[in-house]
C-alpha positions as CSV (number, residue, x, y, z in Angstrom):
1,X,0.0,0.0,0.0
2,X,1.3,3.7,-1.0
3,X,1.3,6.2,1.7
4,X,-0.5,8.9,2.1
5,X,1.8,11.3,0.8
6,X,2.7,9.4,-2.4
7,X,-1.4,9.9,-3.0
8,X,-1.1,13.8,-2.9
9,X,-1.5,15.7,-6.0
10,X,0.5,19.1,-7.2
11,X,-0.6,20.8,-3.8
12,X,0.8,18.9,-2.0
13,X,-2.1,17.4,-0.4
14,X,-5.1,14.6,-1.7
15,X,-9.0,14.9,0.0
16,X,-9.5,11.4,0.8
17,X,-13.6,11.1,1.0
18,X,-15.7,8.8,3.1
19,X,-18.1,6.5,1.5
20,X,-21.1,8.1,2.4
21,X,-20.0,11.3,1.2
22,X,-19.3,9.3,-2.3
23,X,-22.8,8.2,-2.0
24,X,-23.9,11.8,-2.0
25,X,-21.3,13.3,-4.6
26,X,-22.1,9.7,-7.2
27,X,-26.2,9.4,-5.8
28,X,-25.8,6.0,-5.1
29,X,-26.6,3.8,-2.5
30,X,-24.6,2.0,0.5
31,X,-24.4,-1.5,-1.8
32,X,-23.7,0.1,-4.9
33,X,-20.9,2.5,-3.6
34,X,-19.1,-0.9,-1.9
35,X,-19.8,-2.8,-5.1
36,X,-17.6,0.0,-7.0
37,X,-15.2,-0.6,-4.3
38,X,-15.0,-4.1,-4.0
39,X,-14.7,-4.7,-8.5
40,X,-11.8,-1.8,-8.3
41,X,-13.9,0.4,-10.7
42,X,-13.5,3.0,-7.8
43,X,-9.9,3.3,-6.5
44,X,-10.0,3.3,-2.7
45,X,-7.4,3.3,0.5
46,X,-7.7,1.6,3.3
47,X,-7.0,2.8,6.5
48,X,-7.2,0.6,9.6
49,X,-10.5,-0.9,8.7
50,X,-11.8,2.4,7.1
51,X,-11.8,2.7,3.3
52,X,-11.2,6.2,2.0
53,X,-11.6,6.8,-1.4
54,X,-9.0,9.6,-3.3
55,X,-11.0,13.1,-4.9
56,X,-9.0,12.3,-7.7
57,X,-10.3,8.8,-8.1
58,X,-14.2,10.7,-8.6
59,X,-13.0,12.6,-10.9
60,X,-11.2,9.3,-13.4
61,X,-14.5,7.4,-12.5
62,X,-16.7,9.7,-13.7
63,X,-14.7,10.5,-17.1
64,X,-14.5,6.2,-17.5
């Protein structure tokens, strides 16, 4: 796993997003936000047991 800085983007620093606020930026629901996560369509981090989920990795789903 790549740390946290090697995630960051020109700034200098990368908005990792919970799932529910995916849920709310894609519309989707709690099954279909995990299903992106668990088939890899949406990149994600995990942190402990949290999964986080890169800004950056909204912006190359939604352009896919």
């Amino acid at each position: 796993m790549a740390p946290i800085d090697d995630l960051a983007g020109p700034g200098g620093t990368q908005e990792l997003l919970t799932v529910p606020q995916v849920m709310a930026r894609l519309q989707l629901g709690r099954s279909a936000a995990y299903d992106l996560l668990r088939t890899r369509q949406l990149a994600s981090i995990t942190l402990g047991r949290a999964r986080r989920i890169p800004s950056h990795a909204l912006i190359d789903f939604k352009v896919a």
